[in-house]
N, C-alpha and C positions, 0 to 999 in steps of 0.2 A: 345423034346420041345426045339425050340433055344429061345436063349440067351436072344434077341430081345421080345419075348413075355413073359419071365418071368418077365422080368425089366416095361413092361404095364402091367402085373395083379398086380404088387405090389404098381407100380404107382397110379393105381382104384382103392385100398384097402384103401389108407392111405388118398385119395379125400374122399373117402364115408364115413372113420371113423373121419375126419375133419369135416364134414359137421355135422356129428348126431352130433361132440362135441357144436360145433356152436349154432344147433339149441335146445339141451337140456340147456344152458349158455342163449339164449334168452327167457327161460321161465321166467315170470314174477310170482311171489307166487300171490295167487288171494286176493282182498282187503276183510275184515271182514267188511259184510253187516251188518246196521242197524240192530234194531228188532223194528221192528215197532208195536210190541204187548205189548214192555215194553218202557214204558218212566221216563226219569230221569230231575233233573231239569239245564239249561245250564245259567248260573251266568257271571258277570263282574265287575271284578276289576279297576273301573278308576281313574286315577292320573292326576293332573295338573303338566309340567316340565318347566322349563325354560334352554334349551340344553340336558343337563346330572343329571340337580339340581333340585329334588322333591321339589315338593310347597306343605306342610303342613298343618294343622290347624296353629302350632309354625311361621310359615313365612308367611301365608297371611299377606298382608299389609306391608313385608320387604319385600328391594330391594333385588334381587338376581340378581348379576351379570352372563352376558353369557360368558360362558368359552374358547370361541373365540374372542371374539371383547372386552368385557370386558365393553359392554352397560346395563346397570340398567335397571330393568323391577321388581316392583311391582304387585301384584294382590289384587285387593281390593273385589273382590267381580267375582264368579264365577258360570253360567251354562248355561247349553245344553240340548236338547233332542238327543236323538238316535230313531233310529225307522224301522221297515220295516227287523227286523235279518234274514240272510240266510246263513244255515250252510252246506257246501259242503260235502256230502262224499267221499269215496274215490274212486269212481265210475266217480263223478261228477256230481251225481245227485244232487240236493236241498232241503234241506226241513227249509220251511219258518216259520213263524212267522208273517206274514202280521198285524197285529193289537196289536202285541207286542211295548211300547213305556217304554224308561225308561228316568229319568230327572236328570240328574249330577247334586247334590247341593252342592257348596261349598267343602269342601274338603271330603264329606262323599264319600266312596270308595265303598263299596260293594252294586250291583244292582242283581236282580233276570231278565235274558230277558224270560223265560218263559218255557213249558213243550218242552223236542224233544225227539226223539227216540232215547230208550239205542242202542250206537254205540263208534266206533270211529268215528271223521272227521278232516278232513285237513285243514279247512281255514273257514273263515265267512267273511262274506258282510253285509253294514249296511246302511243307508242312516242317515245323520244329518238333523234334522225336521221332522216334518211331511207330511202325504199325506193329501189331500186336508178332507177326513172324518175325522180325527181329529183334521187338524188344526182348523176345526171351531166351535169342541167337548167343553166342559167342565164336561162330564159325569164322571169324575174321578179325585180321589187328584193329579193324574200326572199330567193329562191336566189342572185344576181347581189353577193354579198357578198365582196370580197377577201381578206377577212382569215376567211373561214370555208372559204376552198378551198384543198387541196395543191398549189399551183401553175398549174393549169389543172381546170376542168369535167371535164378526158377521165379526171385521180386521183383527180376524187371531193370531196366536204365534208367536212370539220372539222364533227362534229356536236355537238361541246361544246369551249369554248376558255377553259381557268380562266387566269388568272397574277392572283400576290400574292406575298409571305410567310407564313411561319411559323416559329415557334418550332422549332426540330428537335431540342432536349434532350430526355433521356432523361424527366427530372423535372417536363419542362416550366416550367422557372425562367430561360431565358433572358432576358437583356435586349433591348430594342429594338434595339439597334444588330447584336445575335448572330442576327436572325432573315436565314432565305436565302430566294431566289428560290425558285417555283417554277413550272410552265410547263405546263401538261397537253390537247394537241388531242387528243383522240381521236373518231379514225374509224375509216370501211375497214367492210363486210358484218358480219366481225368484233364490232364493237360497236356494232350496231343492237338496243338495247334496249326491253323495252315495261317502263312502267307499271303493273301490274293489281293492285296490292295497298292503293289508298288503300282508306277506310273508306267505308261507304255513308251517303250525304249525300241530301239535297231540291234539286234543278236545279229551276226552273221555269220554263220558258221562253214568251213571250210574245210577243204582232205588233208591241207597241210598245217602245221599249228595246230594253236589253242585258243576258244574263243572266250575271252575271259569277261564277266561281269562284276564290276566290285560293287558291291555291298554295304553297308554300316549297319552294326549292330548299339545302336545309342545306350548306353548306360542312364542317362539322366531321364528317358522316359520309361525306364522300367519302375522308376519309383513310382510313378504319378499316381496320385491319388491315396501313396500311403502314407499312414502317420507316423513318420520316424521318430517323433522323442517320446513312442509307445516300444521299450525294449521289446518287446513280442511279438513285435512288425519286425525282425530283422533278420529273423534264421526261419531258415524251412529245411532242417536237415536229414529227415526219416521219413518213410512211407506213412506211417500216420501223421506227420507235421504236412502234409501233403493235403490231408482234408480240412485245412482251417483255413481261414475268411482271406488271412494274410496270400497262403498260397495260390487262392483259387485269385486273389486281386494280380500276382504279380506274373501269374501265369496270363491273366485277359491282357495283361500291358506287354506281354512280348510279340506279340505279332505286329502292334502299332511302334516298334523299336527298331523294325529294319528302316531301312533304305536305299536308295541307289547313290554312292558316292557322288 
């Protein structure tokens, strides 16, 4: 046996036994399926922030300063629907919730979104508002809220209802007493937005319990990009105030406003 062919069979051994290391290194562990025979209930933690600074029961109605800019922002009065929950597993399948709606009141934090399959999953999607069957519902205390409706059921929900102050200088140097109203219901087809951009997280949901996800709903990036020492930037309070530049900006800034505590 020359020289030459010993030095290629050892060459082809050490290719073949690179490749199986390769290819056993590319195995993926398989993800643990739902059971869709046992259901658990999947729960949510939500918080009002302003940057880094939780908004309280203790601080509604006080200024908190942004820990950047150093601009004043109040909250006088706080909520939203959620609606439409979809929970990914780890497959990437989905399992919905379609007629699931929960109503953020004020500073109360813990919501039930509804039953799903004992599992793990990796991420959820949500839409802020409603679809058009219950915007125009009141069959329930969720939906049956006054102060979230244009008037009547037949106009539709208020799918998000800010009012506070803020500072509205240019320099953000304002004092306390210089901060203005501002006032923001937005609804209408119009500004039915989804969720899908949190980051991928561990749900694990179980028969016993609640599996809860907290949330942050940012104040400080609902403003971005508006011009607040323009008075006219500041209230969106009727179904026509709903179709101007102001509404349609601060309805695009609320889906880039959650996030995962």
């Amino acid at each position: 046996m020359s020289i030459r062919y010993i030095v290629c069979l050892i060459s082809l051994c050490a290719f073949v036994l690179s490749c199986k290391k390769k290819t056993e290194e590319s195995v993926m562990p398989t993800p643990v399926p739902v059971n869709e025979t046992k259901y658990g209930k999947a729960g949510l933690h939500l918080h009002y922030y302003v940057g880094n600074i939780e908004l309280d029961t203790l601080s509604f109605n006080h200024p908190v300063n942004q820990a950047d800019t150093g601009r004043k922002i109040s909250l006088g009065y706080g909520q939203f629907y959620l609606s439409d929950f979809e929970y990914i597993n780890n497959d990437g399948s989905v399992f919905a919730l379609p007629n699931g709606a929960v109503l953020k009141k004020g500073s109360f934090p813990t919501y039930v979104a509804g039953n799903i399959p004992v599992g793990i999953y990796k991420g959820i999607r949500f839409k802020v508002g409603l679809k058009p069957e219950l915007d125009t519902s009141i069959s329930s205390p969720t939906l049956n809220d006054p102060a979230m409706l244009f008037g009547s059921k037949a106009q539709g929900h208020i799918y998000v209802n800010i009012q506070g102050k803020i500072d509205t200088t240019s320099n953000a140097t304002g004092t306390l007493d210089k901060m203005q109203p501002f006032s923001y219901k937005i609804g209408t087809s119009l500004h039915l937005t989804s969720v899908t951009n949190l980051p991928p997280t561990s749900i694990n949901v179980m028969e016993t319990g609640v599996e809860y996800l907290h949330i942050v709903f940012d104040l400080k990036l609902l403003f971005k990009g508006v011009q607040l020492n323009n008075p006219g930037n500041l209230s969106v309070n009727s179904l026509s105030d709903n179709n101007s530049a102001v509404a349609a900006k601060i309805a695009a800034n609320i889906p880039n406003s959650f996030r995962f505590e």
